[in-house]
C-alpha positions as CSV (number, residue, x, y, z in Angstrom):
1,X,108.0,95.2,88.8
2,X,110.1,97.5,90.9
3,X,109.7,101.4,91.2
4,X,112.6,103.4,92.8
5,X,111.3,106.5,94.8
6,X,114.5,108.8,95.9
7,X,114.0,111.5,98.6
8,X,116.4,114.2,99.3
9,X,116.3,115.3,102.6
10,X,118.3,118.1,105.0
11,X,120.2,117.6,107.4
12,X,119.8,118.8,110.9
13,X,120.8,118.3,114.1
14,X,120.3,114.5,115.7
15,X,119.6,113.1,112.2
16,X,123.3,112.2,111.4
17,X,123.8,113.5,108.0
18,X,120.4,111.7,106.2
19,X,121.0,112.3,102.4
20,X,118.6,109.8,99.9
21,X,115.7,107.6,101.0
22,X,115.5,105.2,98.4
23,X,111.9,102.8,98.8
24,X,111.6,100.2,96.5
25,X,108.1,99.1,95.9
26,X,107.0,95.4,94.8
27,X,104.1,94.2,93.5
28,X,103.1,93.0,97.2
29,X,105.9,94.2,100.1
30,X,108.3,96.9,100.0
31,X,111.7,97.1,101.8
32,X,113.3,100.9,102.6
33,X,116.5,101.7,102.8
34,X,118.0,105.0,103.8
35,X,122.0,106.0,102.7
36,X,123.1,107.6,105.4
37,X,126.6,109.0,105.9
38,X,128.8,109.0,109.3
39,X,131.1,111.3,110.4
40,X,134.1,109.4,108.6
41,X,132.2,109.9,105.0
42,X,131.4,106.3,104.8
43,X,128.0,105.4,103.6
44,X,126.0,103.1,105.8
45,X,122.9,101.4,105.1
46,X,119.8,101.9,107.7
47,X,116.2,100.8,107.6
48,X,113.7,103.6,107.2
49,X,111.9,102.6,111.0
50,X,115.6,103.1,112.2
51,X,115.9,106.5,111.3
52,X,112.5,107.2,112.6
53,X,113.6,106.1,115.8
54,X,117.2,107.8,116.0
55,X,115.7,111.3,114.9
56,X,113.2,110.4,117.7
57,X,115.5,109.4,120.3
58,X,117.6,112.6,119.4
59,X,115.0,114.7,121.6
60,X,115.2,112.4,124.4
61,X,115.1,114.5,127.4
62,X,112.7,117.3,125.7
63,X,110.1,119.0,127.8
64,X,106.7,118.5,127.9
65,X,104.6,121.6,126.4
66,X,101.2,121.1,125.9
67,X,99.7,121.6,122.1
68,X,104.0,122.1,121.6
69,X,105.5,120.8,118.4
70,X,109.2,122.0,118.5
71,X,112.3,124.1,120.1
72,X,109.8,125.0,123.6
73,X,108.4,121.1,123.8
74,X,106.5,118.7,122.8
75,X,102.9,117.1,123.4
76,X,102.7,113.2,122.7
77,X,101.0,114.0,119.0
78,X,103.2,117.2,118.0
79,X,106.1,114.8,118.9
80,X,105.0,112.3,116.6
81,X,103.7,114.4,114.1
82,X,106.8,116.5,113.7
83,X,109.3,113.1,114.0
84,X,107.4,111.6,111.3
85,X,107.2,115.3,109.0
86,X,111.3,114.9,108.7
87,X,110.9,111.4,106.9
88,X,107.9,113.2,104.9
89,X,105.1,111.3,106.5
90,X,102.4,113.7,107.2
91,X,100.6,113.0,110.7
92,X,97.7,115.1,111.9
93,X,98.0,116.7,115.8
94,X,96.0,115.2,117.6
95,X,96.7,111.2,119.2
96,X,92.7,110.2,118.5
97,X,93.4,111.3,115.1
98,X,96.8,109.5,114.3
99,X,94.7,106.0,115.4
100,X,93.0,106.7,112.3
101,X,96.3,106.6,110.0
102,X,97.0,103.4,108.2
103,X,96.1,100.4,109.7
104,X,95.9,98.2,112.6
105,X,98.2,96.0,113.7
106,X,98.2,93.6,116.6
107,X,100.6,94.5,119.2
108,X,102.4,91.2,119.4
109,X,103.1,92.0,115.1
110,X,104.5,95.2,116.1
111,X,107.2,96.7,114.7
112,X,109.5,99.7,115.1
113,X,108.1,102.5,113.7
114,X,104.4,102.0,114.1
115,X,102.2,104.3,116.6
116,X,101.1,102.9,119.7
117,X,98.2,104.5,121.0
118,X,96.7,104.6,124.6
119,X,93.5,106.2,126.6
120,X,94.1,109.3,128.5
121,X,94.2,109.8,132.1
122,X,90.6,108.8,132.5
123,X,90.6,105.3,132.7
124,X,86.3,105.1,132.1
125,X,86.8,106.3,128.1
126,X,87.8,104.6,125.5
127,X,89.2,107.9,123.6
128,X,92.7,107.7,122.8
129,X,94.8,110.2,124.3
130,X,98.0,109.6,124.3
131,X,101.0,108.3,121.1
132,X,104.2,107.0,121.3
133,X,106.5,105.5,118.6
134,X,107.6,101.8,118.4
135,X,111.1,101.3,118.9
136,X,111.4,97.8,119.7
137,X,111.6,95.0,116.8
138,X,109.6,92.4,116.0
139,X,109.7,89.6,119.3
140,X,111.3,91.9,121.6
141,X,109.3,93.5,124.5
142,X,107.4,96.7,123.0
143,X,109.3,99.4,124.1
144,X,108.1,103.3,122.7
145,X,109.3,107.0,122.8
146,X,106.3,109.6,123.7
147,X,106.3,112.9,125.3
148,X,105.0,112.6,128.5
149,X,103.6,115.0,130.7
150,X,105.5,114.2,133.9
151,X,108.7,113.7,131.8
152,X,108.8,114.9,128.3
153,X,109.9,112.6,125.5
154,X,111.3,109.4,127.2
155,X,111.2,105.5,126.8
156,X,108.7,103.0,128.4
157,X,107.5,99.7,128.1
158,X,104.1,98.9,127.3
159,X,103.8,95.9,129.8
160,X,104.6,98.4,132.7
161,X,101.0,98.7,134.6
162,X,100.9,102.1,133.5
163,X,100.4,101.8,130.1
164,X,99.2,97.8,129.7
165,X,95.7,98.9,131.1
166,X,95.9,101.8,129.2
167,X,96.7,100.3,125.8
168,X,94.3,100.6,122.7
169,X,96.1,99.8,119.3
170,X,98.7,99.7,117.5
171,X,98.9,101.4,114.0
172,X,101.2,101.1,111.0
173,X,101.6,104.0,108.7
174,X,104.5,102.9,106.3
């Protein structure tokens, strides 16, 4: 059995003309596939992770603004809270509180789009307190767009020292 699902969405700057989502549904997987339309008119097909990422990657460069969720900056859970809004996905605003969306994933399973979380600055708790979005596939060295506070939203590498002793889970939420 297959169930079509069709999303219309706006679009907005960075997005790149997003007009139908279109998730088919199986009785045990489902694949997502966005239409998507170029500058030429043409339409191309891209995965549903991949527009996560581009619409992500579009405030590259954004300052950090603490409890921010838009046009004055970001903090690491408004930034993935409001990335994942445009794509309809409702996040809450915290980071300890998007650990607890979906489910866990081991980080060598990883895939683009899931939420990687990490401990805060104080290395003695286990809290999470701090989010990023995968953007690496599946084999390829995790790589993940956050807001940070020294940088605002940028890309890292979860193996750097930084974030490897830092690391908690890794969740997937579609």
């Amino acid at each position: 059995m297959t169930i079509w699902f069709v999303f219309v969405t706006n679009c907005i700057a960075g997005a790149q003309g997003i007009k139908d989502t279109l998730l088919t549904v199986t009785d045990t997987a489902y694949t997502d596939t966005l239409a998507t339309s170029t500058s030429s008119g043409k339409l191309v097909s891209a995965t549903l992770a991949d527009s996560i990422i581009a619409y992500a990657q579009s405030f590259s460069g954004k300052r950090y603004r603490r409890g921010g969720t838009g046009a004055k900056g970001f903090d690491c859970s408004g930034f993935t809270m409001i990335v994942f809004h445009k794509f309809g996905i409702k996040l809450p605003h915290t980071s300890a509180g998007q650990g607890l969306v979906g489910y866990e994933v081991n980080l060598r399973n990883a895939r683009k789009g899931d939420l990687i979380l990490f401990r805060g600055r104080n290395m003695r708790s286990r809290r999470i307190g701090h989010v990023g979005i995968i953007i690496s596939g599946k084999g390829e060295p995790v790589q993940f767009i956050h807001s940070s506070s020294s940088e605002g939203v940028r890309t890292d590498k979860a193996d750097s020292p930084y974030y490897k002793k830092r690391y908690v889970k890794t969740v997937r939420i579609f």
